[in-house]
FITORNU-198889 format. One line per 2 residues: number of its first residue (from 1); for each residue x negated, y negated, z negated of C-alpha. Coordinates in nm, 4 decimals. Each point is the difference from the previous one (the first is absolute). Layout:
! FITORNU-198889
NUM> X,Y,Z; ...
This chain:
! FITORNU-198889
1> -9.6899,-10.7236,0.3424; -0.0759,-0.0309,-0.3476
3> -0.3338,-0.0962,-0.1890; -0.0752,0.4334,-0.0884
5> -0.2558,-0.1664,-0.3205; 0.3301,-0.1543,-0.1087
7> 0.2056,0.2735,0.0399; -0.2998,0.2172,-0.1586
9> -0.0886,-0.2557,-0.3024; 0.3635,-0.2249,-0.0500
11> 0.2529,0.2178,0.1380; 0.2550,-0.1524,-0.2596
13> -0.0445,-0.3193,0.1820; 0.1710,0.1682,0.3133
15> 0.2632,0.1833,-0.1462; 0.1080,-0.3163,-0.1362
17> -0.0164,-0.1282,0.3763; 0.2138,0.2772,0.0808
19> 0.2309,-0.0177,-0.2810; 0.0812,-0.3631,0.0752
21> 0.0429,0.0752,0.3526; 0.2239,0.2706,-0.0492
23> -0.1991,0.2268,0.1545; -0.0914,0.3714,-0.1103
25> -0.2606,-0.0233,-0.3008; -0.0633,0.3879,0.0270
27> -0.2257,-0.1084,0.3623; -0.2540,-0.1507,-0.2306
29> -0.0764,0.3865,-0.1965; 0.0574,0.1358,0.3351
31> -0.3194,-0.2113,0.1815; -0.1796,0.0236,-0.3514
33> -0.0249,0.3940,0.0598; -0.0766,-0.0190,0.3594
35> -0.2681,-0.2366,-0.0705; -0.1513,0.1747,-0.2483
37> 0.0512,0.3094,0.2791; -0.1075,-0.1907,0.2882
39> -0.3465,-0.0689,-0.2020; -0.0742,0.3515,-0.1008
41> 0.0554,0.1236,0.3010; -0.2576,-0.2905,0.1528
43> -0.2433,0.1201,-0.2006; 0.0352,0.3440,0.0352
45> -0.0931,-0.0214,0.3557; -0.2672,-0.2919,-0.0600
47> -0.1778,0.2738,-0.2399; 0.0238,0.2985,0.2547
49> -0.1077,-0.2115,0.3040; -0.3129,-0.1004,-0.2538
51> -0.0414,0.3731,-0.0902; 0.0769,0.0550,0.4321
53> -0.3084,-0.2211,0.0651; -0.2234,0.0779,-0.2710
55> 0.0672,0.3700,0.1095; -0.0889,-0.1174,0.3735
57> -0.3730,-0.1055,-0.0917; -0.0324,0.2937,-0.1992
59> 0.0643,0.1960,0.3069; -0.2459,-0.2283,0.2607
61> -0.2333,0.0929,-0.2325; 0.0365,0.3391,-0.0596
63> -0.2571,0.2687,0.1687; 0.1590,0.1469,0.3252
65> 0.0738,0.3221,-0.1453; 0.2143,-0.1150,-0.2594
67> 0.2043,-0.2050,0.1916; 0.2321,0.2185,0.1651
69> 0.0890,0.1420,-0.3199; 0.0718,-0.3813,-0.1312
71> 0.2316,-0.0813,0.2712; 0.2979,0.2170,-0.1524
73> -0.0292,-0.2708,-0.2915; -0.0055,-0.2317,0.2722
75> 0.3170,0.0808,0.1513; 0.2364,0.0476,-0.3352
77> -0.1779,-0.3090,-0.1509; 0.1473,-0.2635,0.3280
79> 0.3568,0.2226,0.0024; -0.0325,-0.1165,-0.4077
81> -0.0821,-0.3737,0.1384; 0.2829,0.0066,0.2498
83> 0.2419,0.0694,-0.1834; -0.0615,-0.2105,-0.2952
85> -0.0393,-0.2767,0.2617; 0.3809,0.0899,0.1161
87> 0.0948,0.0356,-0.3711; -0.1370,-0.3751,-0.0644
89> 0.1671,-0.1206,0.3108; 0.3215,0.1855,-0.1146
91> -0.0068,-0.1932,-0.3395; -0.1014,-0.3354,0.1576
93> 0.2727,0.0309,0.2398; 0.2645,0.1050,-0.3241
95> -0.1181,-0.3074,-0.1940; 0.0392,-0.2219,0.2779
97> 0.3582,0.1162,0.0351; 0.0852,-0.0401,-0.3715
99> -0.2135,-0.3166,-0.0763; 0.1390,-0.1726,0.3265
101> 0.4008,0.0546,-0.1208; -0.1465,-0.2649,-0.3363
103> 0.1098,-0.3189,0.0574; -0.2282,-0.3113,-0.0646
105> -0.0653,-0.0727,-0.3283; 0.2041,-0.3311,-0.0893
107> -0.1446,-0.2979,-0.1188; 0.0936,-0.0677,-0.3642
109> 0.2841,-0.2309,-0.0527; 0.2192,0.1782,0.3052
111> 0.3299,0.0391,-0.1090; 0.0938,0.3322,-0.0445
113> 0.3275,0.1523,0.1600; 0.1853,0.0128,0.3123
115> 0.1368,-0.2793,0.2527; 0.1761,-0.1859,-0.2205
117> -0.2431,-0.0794,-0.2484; -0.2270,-0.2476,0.2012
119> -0.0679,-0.3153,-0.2731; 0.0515,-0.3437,0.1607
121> -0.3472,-0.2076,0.0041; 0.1549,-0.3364,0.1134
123> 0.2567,-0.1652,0.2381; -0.0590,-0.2604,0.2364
125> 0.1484,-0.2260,0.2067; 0.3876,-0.0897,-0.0440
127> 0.2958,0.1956,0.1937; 0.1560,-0.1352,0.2569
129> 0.3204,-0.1416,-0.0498; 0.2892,-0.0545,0.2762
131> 0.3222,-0.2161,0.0380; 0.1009,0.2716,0.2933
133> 0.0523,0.3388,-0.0299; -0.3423,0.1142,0.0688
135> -0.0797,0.3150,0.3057; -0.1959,0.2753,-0.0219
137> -0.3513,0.0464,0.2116; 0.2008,0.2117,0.2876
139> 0.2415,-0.2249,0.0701; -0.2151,-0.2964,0.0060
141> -0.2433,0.1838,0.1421; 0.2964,0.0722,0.3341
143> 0.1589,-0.3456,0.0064; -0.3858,-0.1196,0.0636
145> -0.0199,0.2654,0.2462; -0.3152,0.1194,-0.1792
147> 0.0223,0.3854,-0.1240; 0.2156,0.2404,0.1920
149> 0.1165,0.2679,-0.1910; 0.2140,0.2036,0.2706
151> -0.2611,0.0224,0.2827; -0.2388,0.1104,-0.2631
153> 0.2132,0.2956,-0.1071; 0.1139,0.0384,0.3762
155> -0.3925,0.0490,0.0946; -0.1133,0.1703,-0.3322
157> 0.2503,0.0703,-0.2536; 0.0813,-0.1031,-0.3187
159> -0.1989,-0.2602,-0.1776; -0.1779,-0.1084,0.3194
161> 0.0509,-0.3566,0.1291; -0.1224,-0.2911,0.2407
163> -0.1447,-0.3075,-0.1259; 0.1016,-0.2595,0.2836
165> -0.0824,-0.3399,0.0938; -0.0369,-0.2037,-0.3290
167> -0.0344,0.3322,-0.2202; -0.3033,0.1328,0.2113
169> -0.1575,-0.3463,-0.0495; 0.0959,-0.0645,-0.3526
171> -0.2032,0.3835,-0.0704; -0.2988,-0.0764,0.2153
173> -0.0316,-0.3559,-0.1835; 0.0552,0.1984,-0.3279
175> -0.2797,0.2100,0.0426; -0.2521,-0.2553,0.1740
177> 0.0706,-0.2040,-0.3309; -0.0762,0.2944,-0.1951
179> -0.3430,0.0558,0.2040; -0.1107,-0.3571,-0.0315
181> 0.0627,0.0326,-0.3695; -0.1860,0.2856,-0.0240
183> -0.3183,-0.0815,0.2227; -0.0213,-0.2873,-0.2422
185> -0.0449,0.2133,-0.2341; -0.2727,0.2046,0.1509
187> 0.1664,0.2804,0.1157; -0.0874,0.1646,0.3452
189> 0.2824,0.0508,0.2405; 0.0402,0.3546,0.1243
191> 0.2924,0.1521,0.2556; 0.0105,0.3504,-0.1457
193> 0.0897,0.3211,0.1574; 0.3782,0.1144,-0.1175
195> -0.0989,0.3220,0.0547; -0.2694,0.1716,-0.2308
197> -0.1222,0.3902,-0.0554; 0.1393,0.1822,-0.3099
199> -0.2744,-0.0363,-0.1935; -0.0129,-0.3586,-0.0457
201> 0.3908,-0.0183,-0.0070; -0.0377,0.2463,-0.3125
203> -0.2685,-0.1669,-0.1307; 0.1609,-0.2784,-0.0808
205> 0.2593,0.1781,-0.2038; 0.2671,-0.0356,0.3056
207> 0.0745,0.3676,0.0231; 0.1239,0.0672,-0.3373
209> 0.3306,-0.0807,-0.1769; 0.0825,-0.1501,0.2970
211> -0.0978,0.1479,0.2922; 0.3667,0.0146,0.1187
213> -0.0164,-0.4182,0.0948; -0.3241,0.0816,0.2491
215> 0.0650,0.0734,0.4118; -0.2119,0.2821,0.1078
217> -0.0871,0.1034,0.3299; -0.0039,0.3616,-0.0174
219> -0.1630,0.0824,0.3730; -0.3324,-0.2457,-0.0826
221> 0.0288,0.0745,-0.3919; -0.0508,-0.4096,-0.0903
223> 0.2349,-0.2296,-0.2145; 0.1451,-0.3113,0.0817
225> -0.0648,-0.2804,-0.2192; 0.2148,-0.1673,-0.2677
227> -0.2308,-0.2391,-0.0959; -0.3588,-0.1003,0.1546
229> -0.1219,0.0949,-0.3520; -0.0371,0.3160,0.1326
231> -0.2163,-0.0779,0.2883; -0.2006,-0.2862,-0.1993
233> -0.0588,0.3257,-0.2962; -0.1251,0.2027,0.2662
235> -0.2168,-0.2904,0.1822; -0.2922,0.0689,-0.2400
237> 0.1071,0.4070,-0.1088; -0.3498,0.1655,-0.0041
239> -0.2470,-0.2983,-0.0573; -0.2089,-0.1501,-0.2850
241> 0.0948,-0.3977,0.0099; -0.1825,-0.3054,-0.0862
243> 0.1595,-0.2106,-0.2129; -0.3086,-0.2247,-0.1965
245> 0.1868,-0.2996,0.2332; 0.3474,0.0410,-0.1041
247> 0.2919,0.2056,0.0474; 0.1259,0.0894,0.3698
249> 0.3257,-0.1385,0.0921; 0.1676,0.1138,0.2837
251> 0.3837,-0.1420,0.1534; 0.1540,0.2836,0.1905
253> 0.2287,-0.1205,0.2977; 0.2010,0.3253,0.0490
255> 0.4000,0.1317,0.1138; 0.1031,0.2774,-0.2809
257> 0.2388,0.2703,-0.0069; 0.1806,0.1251,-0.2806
259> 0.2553,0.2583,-0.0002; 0.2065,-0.1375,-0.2817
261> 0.0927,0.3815,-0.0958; 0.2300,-0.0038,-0.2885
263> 0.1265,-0.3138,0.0375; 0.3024,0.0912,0.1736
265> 0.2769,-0.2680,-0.0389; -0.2647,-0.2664,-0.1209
267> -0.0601,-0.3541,0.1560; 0.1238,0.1500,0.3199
269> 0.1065,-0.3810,0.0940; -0.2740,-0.2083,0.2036
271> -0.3651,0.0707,-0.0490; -0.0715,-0.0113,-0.3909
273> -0.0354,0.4053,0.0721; -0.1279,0.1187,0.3051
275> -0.1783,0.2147,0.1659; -0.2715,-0.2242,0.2189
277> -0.1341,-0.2821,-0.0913; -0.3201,-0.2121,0.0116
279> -0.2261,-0.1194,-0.2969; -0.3333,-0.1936,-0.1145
281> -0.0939,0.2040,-0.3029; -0.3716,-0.1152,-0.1811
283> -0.2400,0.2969,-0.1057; -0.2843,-0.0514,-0.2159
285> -0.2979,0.2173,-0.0720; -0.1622,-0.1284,-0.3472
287> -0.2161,0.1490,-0.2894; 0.2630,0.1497,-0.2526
289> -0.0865,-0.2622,-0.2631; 0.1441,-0.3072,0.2415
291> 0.3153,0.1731,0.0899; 0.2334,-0.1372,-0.2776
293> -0.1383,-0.3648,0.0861; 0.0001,0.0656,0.3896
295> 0.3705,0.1787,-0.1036; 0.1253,-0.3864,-0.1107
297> -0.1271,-0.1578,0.2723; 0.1645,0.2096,0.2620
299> 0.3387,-0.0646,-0.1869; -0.0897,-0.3759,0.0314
301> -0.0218,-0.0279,0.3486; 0.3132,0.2158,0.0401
303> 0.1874,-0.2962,-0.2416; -0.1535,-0.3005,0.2041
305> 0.1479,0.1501,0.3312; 0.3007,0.0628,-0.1621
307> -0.0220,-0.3883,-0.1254; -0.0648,-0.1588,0.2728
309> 0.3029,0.1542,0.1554; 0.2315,-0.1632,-0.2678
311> 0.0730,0.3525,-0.1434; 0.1638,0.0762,-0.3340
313> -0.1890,0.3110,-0.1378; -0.0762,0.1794,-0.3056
315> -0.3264,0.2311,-0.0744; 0.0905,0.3557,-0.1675
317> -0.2438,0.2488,-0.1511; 0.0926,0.2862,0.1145
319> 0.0547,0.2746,-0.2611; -0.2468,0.3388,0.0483
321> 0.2801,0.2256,0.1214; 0.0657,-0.2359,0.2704
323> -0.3281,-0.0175,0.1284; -0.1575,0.1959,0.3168
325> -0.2604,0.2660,-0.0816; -0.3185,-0.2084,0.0728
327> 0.1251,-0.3063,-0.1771; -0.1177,-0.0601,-0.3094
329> 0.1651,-0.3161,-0.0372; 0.2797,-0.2191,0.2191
331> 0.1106,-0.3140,-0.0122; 0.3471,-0.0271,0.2297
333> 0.0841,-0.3735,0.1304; 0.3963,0.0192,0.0340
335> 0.1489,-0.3157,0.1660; 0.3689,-0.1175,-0.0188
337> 0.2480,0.1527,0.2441; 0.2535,-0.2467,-0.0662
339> 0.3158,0.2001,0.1617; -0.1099,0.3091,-0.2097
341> 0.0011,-0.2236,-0.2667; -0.3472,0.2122,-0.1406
343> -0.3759,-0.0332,0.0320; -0.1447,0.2542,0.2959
345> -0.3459,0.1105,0.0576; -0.1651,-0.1950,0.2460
347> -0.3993,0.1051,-0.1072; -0.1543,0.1900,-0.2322
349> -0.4073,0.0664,-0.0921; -0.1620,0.2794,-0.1619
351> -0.3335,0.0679,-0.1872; -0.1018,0.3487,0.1749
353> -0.2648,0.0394,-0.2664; -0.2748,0.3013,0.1267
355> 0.3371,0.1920,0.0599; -0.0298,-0.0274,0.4147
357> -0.3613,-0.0688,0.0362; -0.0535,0.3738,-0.1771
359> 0.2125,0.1361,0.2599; -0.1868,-0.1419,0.2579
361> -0.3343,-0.0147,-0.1428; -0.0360,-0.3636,0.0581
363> -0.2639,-0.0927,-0.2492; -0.2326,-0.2814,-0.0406
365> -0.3781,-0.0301,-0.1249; 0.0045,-0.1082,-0.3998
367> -0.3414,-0.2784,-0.1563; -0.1206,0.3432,-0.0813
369> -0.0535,0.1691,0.3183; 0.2757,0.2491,-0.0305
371> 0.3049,0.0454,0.1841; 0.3629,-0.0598,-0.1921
373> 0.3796,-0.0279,0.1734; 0.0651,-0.3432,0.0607
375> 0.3741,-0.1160,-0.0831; 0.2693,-0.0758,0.2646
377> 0.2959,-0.2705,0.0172; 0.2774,-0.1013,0.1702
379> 0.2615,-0.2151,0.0882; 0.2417,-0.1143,0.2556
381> -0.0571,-0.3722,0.1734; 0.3163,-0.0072,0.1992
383> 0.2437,0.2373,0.1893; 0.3247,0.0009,0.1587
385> 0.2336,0.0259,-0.3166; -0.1311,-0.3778,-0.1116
387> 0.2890,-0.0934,0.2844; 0.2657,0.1191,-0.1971
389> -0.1126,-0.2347,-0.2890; -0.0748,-0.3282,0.2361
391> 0.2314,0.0305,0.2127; 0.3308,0.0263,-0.3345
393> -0.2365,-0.2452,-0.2032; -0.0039,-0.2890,0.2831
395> 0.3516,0.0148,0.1458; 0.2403,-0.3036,0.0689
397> 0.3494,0.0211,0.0172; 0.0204,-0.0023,0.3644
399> -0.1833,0.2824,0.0425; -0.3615,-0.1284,0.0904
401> -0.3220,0.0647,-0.2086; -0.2352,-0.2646,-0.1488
403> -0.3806,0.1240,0.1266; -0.1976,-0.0151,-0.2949
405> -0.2665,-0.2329,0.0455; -0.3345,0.2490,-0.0414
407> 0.2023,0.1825,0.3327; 0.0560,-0.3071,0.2146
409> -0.3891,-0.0573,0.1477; 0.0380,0.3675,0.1491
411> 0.3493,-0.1024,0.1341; -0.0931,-0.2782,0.1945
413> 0.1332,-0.2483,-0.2670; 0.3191,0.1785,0.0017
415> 0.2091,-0.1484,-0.3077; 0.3191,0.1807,0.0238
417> 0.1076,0.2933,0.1796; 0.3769,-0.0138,0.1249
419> 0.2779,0.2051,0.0877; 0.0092,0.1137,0.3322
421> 0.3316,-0.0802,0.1613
C-alpha cells in the first residue's frame, strides 16, 4: 500500500512511479478522489456519533417526563450513525481497493521500461572456457545419476524432477553454505510454513498482476508459497517492532511452488523452470531510512556466495516495469549458463520500502514515541537453480564435475563428483 500523505501532498511523484513502470497513471486520480471520499465520509460519522453522544447525556439528564418524547430523536439520530458508519466503511473499503492496485513507488535512479531495459552494474568473474564441447545441466546432471527428469514427470508432471545421489547432496550442501553465511551475518534461521492465509499472501503484493503463478487450495482457502518471503512478511503482520538494536534478519529454509503460467514452451529442459523447488531467502525488517544501505548489503552476501562458488556473474538493475508490485527497487544477480551461451538469474533482492509493511500493518515505535511502517527487504541466499550454473561452470571433459571448494566441507571432502557408469 501506498504512503496516502504522499499520494495526498506529492501525487506527481507516483504517477511518475507509474509512468515508468508502465502501469496505469489514471489509478493515482482514481485513489486521490476516494481518499478525499474515504475522509469525508470518516468524519461525517465521527461528527454524528459526537452529536449521538452529546445527545445521550442530554437525555440521562433530562426530567422523566420529557424523555419519552426525546427517544424518537433517539432512534433516527443512531439509524443517522449507522449508516454513516457503513458509508465510511464503504469508502475505506473502495480506497483500499484502488490505493492497493498502486504499485510501490520506485526509488529514483530505476530504470524506466520493460524487461529489456535492466542497466548492467558490473561483471565479475571470467567465463568458463572449454577444449570439449561443453553439456548442458540435464545431461550432466543424468550421466552423474543426479536429477531424474522422467520419474519426476512420471510421478508429477511436467517440470517436476528427482534430485538423486550427488544432486540431493550437492542442494543440501548448497543451502547449509548459504545458512552458515547467513547466521554469520546475524540472521535468525526460520523453517516457514509454505502455506499462508490470503491475507498475508495479498499483503505482500502476491495476488496481483500475478496471481496466475500462485497454487491455491480452494477447499481450505490458503496459498502455497513461492517464496518464504511470504511467510517471513506475515511473521510479524499485526505488531509494533523494536528495532533501537538493529534491523531483524531472518533466513527462510522453505520448498516453493510456482505455476510457471505463461511460460509455455520456456526452459522446459532440466530444472532452470520448475514448479517445486527449495530456497534460503533473507528478510529484513529495518527503519525505512536504513533500507537502501541494508539493500547493498543483502546484494553483497548474495555476490560472496556466488564467489566462493567460482561463478561468473553480472549484477542488473532492474528497470521499473520489470519489477514486482512491492519492490521498489531490485538488483538481479544473473550467472553464466555457459551452454546457453547467456547470463540467467540465479538471485535477486528487493527494497520493499513501507509498501508490504502497510499491508500488513507491521510498524515499529519511532525516537518520538509514535508508531511509523518500518521497511521490508529481500533476497534469495541459495536455491535449486544455482545447480544449473555449478554444475555447466565446473565440468571436465569426461563428464565429472569439479566441487567447488566452499561445497566440499558439507560433502565430506568430496573433490569431484563422477559419472556414474
Amino acid at each position: 500500500m501506498i504512503d496516502p500523505v504522499l499520494l495526498r501532498e506529492n501525487p506527481d511523484i507516483i504517477r511518475r512511479s507509474q509512468q515508468a513502470r508502465g502501469s496505469r497513471v489514471d489509478l493515482v486520480d482514481e485513489a486521490i478522489e476516494a481518499d478525499a471520499a474515504r475522509r469525508s465520509a470518516i468524519n461525517e460519522f465521527e461528527q454524528l456519533r459526537a452529536e449521538q453522544n452529546a445527545f445521550g447525556k442530554k437525555v440521562a439528564k433530562a426530567p422523566k417526563e420529557e424523555k419519552k418524547a426525546l427517544v424518537a430523536e433517539v432512534q433516527q439520530l443512531a439509524a443517522r450513525v449507522k449508516e454513516a458508519q457503513h458509508e465510511a466503511s464503504a469508502a475505506e473499503t473502495r480506497f483500499g481497493e484502488i490505493a492497493g492496485g498502486i504499485q510501490n513507488v520506485i526509488i529514483d535512479g530505476v530504470p524506466a521500461g520493460g524487461e529489456a531495459d535492466f542497466v548492467t552494474l558490473r561483471t565479475v568473474g571470467e567465463k568458463p572456457r572449454f577444449d570439449f564441447e561443453p553439456r548442458d545441466h540435464l545431461e550432466i546432471g543424468e550421466r552423474l545419476d543426479a536429477i531424474d527428469m522422467a520419474r519426476g514427470t512420471k510421478v508429477s508432471g511436467a517440470r517436476f524432477y528427482y534430485l538423486k545421489g550427488i544432486g540431493a547432496r550437492l542442494e543440501i550442501a548448497l543451502m547449509s553454505l548459504g545458512l552458515d553465511r547467513a547466521l554469520a551475518a546475524g540472521f535468525t534461521p526460520l523453517i516457514t510454513p509454505t502455506l499462508v492465509k490470503p491475507e498475508i499472501m495479498s499483503g505482500t503484493g502476491f495476488l496481483g498482476e500475478h496471481a496466475d503463478e500462485v497454487y491455491k487450495l480452494e477447499a481450505d482457502d490458503l496459498f502455497l508459497t513461492g517464496t518464504s518471503e511470504v511467510a517471513l512478511a506475515g511473521y510479524h503482520a499485526d505488531e509494533i517492532l523494536d528495532l533501537s538494536a538493529g534491523p531483524l534478519r531472518y533466513a527462510g529454509w522453505s520448498t516453493c511452488y510456482r505455476r510457471e503460467a505463461g511460460s509455455y514452451g520456456k526452459d522446459t529442459r532440466g530444472i532452470i523452470r520448475v514448479h517445486q523447488f527449495n530456497k534460503l531467502e533473507m528478510f529484513v525488517y529495518t527503519t525505512p531510512d536504513a533500507a537502501q544501505a541494508e539493500h547493498e548489503r543483502l546484494l553483497g552476501w548474495q555476490e560472496d556466495m556466488l564467489q566462493s562458488l567460482g561463478l561468473s556473474y553480472r549484477v542488473i538493475d532492474t528497470a521499473a516495469g520489470d519489477l514486482g508490485s512491492s519492490a521498489a527497487r531490485k538488483f538481479d544477480v544473473e550467472a553464466w549458463v555457459p551452454t546457453q551461451d547467456a547470463y540467467r538469474e540465479l538471485t535477486s533482492t528487493s527494497n520493499c520500502t513501507t509498501y508490504q509493511a502497510r499491508r500488513l500493518d507491521t510498524r515499529y515505535r519511532t525516537e518520538s514515541g509514535k508508531t511509523a511502517p518500518v521497511a521490508t527487504l529481500n533476497g534469495t541466499l541459495a536455491t535449486t537453480r544455482w545447480l544449473v550454473a555449478i554444475l555447466e561452470t565446473h565440468q571436465q571433459a569426461d563428464g565429472s564435475v569439479v566441487i567447488p571448494e566452499a561445497l566440499r566441507p558439507y560433502l565430506g571432502g568430496l573433490e569431484v563428483a563422477e559419472p556414474v557408469a
